[in-house]
matplotlib code that plots the C-alpha trace (Angstrom):
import matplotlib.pyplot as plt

x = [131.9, 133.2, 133.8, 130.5, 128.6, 131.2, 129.8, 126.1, 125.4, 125.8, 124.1, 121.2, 121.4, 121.8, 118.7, 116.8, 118.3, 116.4, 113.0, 113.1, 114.3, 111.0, 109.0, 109.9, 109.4, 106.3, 105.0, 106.7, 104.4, 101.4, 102.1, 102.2, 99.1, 97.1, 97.8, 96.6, 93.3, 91.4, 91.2, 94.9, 94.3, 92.5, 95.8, 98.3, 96.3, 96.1, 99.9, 100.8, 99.2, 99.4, 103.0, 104.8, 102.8, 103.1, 106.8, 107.1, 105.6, 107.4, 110.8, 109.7, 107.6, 108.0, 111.4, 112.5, 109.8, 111.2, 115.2, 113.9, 112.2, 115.3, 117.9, 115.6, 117.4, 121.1, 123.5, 124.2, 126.4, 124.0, 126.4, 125.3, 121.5, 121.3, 117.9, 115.2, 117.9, 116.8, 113.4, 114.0, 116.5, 113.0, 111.4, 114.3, 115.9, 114.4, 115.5, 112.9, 110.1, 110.2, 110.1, 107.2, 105.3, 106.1, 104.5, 101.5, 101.2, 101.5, 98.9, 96.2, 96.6, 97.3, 95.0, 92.1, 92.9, 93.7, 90.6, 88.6, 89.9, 89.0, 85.7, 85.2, 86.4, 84.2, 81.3, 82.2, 83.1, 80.0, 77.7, 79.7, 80.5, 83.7, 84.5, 87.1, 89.2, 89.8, 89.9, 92.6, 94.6, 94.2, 95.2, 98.3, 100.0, 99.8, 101.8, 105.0, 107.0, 107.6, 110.9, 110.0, 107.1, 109.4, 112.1, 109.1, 108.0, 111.8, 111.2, 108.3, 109.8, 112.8, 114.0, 116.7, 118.0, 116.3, 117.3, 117.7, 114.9, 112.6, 112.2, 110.2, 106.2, 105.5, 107.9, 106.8, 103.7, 104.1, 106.4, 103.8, 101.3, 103.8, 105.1, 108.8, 109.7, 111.7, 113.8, 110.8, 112.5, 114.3, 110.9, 109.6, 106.6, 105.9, 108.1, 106.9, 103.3, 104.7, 106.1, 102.8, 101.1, 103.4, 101.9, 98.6, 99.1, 100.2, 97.2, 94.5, 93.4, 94.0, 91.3, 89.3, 88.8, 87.7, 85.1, 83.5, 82.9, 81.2, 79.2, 78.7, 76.9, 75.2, 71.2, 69.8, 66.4, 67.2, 68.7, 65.6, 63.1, 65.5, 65.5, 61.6, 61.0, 63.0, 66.6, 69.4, 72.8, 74.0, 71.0, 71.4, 75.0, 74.8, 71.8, 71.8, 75.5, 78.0, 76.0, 76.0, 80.2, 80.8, 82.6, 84.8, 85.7, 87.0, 89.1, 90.5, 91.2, 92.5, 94.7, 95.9, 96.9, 99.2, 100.8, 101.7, 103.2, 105.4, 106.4, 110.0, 110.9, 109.4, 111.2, 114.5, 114.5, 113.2, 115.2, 117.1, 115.1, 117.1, 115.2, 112.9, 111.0, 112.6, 109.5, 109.9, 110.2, 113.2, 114.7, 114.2, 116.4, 119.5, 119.8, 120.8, 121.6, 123.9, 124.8, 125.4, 122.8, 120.9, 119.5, 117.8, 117.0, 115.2, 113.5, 112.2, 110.9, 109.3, 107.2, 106.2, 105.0, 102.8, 101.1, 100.5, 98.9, 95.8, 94.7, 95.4, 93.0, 90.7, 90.4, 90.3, 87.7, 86.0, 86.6, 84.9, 82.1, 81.1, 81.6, 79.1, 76.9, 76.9]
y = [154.0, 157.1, 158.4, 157.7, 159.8, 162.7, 162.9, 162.0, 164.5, 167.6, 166.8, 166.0, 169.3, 171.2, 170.1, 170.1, 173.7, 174.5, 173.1, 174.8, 177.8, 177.8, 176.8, 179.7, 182.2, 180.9, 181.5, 185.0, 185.8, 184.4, 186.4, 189.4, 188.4, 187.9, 191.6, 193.3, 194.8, 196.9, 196.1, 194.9, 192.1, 189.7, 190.0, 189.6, 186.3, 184.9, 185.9, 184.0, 180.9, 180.2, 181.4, 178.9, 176.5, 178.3, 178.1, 174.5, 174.1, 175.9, 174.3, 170.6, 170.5, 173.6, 174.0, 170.3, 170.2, 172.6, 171.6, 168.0, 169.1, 171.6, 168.5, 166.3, 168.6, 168.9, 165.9, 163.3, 165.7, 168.6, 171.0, 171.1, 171.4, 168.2, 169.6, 166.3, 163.5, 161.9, 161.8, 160.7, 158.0, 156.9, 155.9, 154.3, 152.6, 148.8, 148.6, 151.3, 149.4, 146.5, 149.1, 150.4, 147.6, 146.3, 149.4, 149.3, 145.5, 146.8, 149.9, 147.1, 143.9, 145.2, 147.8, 145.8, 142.8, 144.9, 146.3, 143.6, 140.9, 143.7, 143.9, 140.7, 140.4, 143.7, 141.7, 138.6, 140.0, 142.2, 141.6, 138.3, 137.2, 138.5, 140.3, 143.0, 139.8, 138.9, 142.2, 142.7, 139.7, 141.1, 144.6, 143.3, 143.2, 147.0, 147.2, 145.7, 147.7, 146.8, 145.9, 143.6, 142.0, 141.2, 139.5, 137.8, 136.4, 135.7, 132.3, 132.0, 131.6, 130.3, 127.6, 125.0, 122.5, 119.7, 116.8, 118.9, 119.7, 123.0, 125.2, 127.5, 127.5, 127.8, 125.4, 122.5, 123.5, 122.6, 119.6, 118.2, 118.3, 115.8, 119.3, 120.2, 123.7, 126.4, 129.0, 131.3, 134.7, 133.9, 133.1, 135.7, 137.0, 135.0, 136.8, 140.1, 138.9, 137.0, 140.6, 142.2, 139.6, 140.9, 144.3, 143.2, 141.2, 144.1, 146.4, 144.5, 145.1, 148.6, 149.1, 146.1, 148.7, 151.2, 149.6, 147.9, 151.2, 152.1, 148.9, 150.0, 153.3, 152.0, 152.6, 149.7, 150.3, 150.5, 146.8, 145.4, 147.2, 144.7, 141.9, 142.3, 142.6, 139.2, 140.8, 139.0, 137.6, 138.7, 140.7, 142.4, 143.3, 144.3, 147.4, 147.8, 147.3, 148.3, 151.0, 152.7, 152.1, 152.5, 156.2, 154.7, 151.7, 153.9, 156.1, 152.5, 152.0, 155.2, 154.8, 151.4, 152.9, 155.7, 153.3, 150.4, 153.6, 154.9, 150.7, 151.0, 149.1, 145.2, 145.3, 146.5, 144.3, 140.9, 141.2, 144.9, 145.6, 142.7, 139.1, 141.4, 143.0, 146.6, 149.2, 153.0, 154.3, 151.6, 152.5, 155.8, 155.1, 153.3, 156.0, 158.7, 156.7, 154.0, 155.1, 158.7, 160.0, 163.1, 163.6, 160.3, 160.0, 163.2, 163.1, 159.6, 161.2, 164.0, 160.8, 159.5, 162.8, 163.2, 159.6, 159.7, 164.2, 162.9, 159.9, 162.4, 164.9, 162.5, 161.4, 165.5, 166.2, 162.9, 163.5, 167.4, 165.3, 163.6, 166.2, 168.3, 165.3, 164.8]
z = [161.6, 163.2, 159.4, 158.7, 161.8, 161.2, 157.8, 158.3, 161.5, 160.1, 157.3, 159.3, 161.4, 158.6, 157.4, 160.9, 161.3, 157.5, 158.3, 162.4, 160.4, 157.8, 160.5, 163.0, 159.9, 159.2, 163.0, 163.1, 159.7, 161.3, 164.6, 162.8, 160.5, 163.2, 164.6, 161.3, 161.1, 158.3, 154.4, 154.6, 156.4, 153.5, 151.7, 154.2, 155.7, 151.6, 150.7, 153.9, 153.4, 150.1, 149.6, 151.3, 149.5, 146.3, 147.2, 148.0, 144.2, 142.8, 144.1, 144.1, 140.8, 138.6, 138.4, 138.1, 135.2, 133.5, 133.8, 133.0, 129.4, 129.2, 129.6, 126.9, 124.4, 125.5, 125.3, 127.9, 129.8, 129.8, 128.1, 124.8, 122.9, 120.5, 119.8, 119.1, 118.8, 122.1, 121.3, 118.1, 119.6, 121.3, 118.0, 115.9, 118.7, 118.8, 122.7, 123.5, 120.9, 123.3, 126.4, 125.3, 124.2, 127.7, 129.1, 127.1, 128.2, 131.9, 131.6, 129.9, 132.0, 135.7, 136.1, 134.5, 136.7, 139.5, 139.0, 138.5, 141.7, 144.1, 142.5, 143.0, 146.3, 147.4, 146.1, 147.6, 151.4, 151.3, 154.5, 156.1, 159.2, 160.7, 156.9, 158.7, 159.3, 155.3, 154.4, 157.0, 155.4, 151.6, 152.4, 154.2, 151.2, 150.7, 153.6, 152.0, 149.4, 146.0, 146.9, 149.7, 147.6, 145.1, 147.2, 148.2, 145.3, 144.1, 146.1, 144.6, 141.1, 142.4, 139.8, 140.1, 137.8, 136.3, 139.5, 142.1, 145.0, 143.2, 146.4, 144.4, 145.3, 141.3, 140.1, 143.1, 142.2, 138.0, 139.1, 141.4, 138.2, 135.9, 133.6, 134.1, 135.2, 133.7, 134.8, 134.9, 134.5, 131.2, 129.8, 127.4, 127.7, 130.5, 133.0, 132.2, 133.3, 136.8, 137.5, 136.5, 139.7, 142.3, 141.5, 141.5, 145.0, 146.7, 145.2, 144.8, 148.9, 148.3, 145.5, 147.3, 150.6, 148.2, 146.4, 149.7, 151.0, 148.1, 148.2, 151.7, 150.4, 148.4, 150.2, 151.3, 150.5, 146.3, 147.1, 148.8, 146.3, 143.8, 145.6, 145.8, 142.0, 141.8, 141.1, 142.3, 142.2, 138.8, 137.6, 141.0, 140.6, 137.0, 137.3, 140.7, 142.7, 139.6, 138.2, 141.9, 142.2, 138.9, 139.5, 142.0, 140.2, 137.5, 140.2, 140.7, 137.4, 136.6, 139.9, 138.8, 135.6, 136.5, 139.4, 136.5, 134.2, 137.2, 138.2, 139.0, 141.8, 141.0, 137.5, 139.1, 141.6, 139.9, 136.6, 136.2, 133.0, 131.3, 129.7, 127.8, 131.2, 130.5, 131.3, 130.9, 134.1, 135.2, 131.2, 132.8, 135.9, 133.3, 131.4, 134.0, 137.1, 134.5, 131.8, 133.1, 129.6, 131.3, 128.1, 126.9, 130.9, 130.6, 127.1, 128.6, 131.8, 129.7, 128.0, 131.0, 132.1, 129.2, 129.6, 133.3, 132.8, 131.0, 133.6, 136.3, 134.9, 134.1, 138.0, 139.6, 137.1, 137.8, 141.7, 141.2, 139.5, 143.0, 145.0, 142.5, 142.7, 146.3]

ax = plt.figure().add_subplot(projection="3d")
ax.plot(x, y, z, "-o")
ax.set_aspect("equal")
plt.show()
């Protein structure tokens, strides 16, 4: 114990001493900002703010960017350029087929059901009694980490041998209805999709509190005029309600997208990548953090990067969209 704060405290002053030390520059800058007058002072006041910032970028996205894509090329040791072997590792190796048929399976399904439940629920809590107090209750499960959703859910597929008591919620469940349960993790594909609903349990609230408030702006008066003309239930929902949310509901999706390319944690926790589950990002994770291969690691990462840059676009030029609108 002793070893252990001798080491850990001046690693944590050092880095307390590093931010007070940015900090107290940045308020020495600013003092002396603020006494500038005259044509030099536009300047000054821009170089200040947007230089720490433009700093910041530049050390915690640029530069990692651009040693990841350089490593992509080198060997696992990062000594030597191997020039496209990893990448081409990616498309003969029948490991990384099943990876990213896995992720493709992931970017379809949890998204659109992710999606599509909080939808539903929006709809469904819209305008009741008391509706802060189920909402409350679905968005819990965005409090919980992957990590401790999935420990969570480990006793819900918890399987034990045919005679003994099943203590798992899913396997009572299938023995109570006359079928016999399995060991529900070996199962393939099956146990790819039971990690996909411990993503969508923890998310689904999220988007849900989303596209109520959208509901919620959606005028009042446009839904009575409806309702007037005879529109209602389904018929009101499909021209009047979706139409109006539409934009937000594909933020949702598009959110729900890049979140089930970058799943790490549920995977990793629930099976390690092994029985068939393997997804990129936690392939990603092996490779350098295992097997000690910067390389394949990196040429992986590099992928990833260029799947999730085209849904992020997509959602700041869809954001600039409303804000045009609006």
């Amino acid at each position: 114990m002793s070893d252990f704060i001798t080491t850990t405290i001046p690693k944590f002053t050092s880095v307390f001493s590093a931010i007070f030390v940015f900090f107290a520059v940045l308020a020495i800058l600013f003092a002396i900002a603020g006494r500038v007058n005259g044509k030099k002072a536009r300047p000054i006041a821009l170089t200040l703010f947007l230089g720490p910032a433009l700093i910041l970028l530049l050390a915690g996205l640029i530069i990692p960017a651009v040693r990841t894509i350089a490593f992509s090329f080198m060997n696992p040791d990062s000594n030597g350029w191997v020039g496209l072997a990893n990448y081409t590792w990616m498309l003969h190796d029948p490991n990384v087929k099943v990876i990213m048929i896995n992720t493709t399976l992931w970017i379809i399904v949890v998204p659109l059901f992710t999606a599509a439940l909080a939808l539903l629920l929006a709809v469904m809590l819209d305008r009741i009694k008391h509706e802060s107090i189920p909402k409350s209750l679905l968005f819990m499960p965005m409090a919980i980490s992957f990590v401790g959703a999935s420990i969570i859910f480990k006793f819900v597929y918890e399987y034990r041998r045919e005679g003994e008591v099943q203590i798992g919620l899913l396997s009572a469940i299938v023995e109570f209805f006359g079928s016999t349960p399995q060991n529900w993790m070996l199962s393939k594909p099956l146990n790819t999709f039971l990690l996909m609903i411990i993503y969508i349990w923890t998310q689904m609230g999220f988007g849900m509190v989303i596209l109520s408030a959208a509901i919620k702006a959606v005028p009042a008066d446009i839904v009575e005029a409806s309702a007037l003309d005879g529109a209602g239930g389904w018929r009101l929902f499909r021209n009047i309600t979706f139409p109006m949310v539409k934009s937000t509901f594909i933020v949702v999706l598009a959110t729900g997208v890049v979140g089930a390319l970058k799943v790490f944690d549920i995977v990793r926790t629930m099976t390690g990548g092994n029985f068939g589950t393997n997804v990129l990002a936690n392939e990603m994770y092996s490779q350098v953090f295992v097997q000690f291969n910067q390389g394949k690691g990196s040429a992986l990462a590099v992928v990833l990067f260029l799947l999730v840059t085209p849904i992020l676009v997509y959602n700041i030029r869809t954001l600039r969209k409303e804000r045009t609108i609006s």
